[in-house]
C-alpha positions as CSV (number, residue, x, y, z in Angstrom):
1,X,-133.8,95.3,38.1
2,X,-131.2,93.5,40.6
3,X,-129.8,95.8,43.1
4,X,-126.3,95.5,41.3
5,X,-127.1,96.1,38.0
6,X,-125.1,99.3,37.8
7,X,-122.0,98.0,39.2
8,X,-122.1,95.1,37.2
9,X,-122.9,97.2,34.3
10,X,-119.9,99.0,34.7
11,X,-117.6,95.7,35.8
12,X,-117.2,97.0,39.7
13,X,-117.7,93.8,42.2
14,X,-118.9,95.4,45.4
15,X,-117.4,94.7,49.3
16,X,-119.5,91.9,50.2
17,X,-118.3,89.3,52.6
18,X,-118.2,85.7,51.3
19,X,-120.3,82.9,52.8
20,X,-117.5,81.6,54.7
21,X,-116.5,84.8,56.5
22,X,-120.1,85.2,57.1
23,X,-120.6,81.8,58.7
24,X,-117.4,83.2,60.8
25,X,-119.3,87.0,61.9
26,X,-122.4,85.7,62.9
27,X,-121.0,83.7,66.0
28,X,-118.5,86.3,66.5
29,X,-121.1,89.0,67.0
30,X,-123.5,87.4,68.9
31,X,-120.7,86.1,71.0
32,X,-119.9,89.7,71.8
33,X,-123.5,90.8,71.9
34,X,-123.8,87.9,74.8
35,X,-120.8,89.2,76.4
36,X,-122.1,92.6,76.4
37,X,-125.7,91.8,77.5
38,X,-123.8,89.7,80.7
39,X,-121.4,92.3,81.5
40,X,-123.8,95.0,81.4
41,X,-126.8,93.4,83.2
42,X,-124.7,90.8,85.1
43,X,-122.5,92.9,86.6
44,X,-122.3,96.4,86.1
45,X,-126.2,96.6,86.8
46,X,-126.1,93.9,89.7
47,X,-126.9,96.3,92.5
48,X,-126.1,94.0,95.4
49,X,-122.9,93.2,93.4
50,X,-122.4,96.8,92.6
51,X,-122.4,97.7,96.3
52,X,-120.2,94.7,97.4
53,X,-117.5,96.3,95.0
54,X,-118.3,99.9,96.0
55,X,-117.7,98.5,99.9
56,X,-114.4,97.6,98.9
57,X,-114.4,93.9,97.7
58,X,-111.6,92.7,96.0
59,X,-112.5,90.0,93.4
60,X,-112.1,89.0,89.9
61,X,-115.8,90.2,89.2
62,X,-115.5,93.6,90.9
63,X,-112.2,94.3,88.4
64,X,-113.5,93.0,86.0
65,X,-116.7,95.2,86.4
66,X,-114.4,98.4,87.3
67,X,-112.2,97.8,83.7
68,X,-115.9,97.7,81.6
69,X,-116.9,101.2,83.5
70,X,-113.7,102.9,82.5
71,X,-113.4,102.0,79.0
72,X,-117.1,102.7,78.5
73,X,-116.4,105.9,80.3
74,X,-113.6,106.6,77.8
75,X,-115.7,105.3,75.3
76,X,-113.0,102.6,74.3
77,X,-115.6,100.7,72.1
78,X,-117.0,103.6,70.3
79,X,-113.8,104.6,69.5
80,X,-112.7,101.5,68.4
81,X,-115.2,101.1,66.3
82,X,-115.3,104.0,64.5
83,X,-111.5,104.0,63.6
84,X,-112.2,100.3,62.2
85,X,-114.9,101.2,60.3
86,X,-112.9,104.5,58.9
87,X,-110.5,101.9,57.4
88,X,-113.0,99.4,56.5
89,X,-114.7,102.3,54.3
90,X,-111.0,103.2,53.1
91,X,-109.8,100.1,52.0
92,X,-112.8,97.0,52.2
93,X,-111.6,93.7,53.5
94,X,-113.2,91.0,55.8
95,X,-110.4,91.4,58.3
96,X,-111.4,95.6,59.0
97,X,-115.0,94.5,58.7
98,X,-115.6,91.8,61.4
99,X,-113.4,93.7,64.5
100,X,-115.5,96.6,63.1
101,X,-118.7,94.8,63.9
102,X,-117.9,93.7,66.7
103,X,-116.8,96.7,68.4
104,X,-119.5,97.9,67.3
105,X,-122.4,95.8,68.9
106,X,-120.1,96.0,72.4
107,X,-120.6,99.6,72.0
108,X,-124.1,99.7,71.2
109,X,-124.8,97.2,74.5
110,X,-122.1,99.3,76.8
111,X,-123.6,103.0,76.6
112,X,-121.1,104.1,73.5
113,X,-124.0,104.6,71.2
114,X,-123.7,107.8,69.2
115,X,-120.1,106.7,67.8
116,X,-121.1,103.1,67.7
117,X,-124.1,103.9,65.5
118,X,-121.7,105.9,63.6
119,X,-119.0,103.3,63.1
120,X,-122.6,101.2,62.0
121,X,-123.1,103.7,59.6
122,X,-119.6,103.9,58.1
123,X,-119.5,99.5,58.1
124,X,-122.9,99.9,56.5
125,X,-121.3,102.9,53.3
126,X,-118.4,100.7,53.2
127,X,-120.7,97.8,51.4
128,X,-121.0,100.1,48.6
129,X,-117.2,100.5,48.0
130,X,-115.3,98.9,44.9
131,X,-113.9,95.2,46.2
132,X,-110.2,95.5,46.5
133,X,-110.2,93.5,43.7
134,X,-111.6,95.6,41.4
135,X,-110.0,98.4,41.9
C-alpha cells in the first residue's frame, strides 16, 4: 500500500516540493550548513582568534564573529525558524519552506537547538498538510 493511498483516496495532493525546488534546497542548505560549520569552528571557536578579538582587535573577522555570538545569544536563528515553519505548517508553499530550512540547519550548527529542532519538527508536520492547491 503506497504511503499516499489515503490522500489520494480521498483526492488531497500533499505539500511536497517539486523536483525543481528541490534541486534549488539542497545547495541552499548545505551552503548554510558550510557557513555555519565555518563560522562556528572557524571563528567563533578559533581560540587564538577568539583572544585577538577579546584584546581588542578591530577587523572584519572579529565583527563579524561578535554579530554570530549575539544573534545566537538572542537565539535569532531559532527564532527565525520556528516562526517560518509556523507559517509553512499554516499555509504550505516552497517559498516558507526553504527559509524555513535553512534557518533551521544555521540554528542547529549555532547552539539554537531546542527551537531549531522544533521549527524541524513543524517543517517536518507541514509535509502532511493539504497542497494549496487542493484546498
Amino acid at each position: 500500500m503506497p504511503p499516499d493511498s489515503n490522500a489520494s483516496q480521498s483526492g488531497l495532493a500533499m505539500f511536497r516540493p517539486s523536483l525543481r525546488a528541490t534541486l534549488i534546497l539542497v545547495p541552499l542548505v548545505l551552503a548554510a550548513l558550510g557557513i555555519a560549520l565555518f563560522l562556528r569552528y572557524g571563528i567563533i571557536q578559533n581560540t587564538p582568534l577568539g583572544l585577538g578579538c577579546e584584546a581588542g582587535a578591530e577587523s572584519l573577522t572579529c565583527t563579524i564573529r561578535r554579530v554570530t555570538i549575539l544573534m545566537f545569544t538572542w537565539e535569532v536563528f531559532g527564532w527565525a525558524a520556528v516562526a517560518v515553519a509556523l507559517v509553512q505548517l499554516w499555509r504550505p508553499n516552497i517559498v516558507a519552506f526553504g527559509p524555513g530550512v535553512v534557518f533551521a540547519a544555521l540554528g542547529l550548527v549555532l547552539y539554537n537547538t531546542r527551537l531549531s529542532a522544533l521549527a524541524v519538527a513543524l517543517l517536518v508536520l507541514s509535509l502532511a498538510r493539504a497542497a494549496p492547491k487542493a484546498r
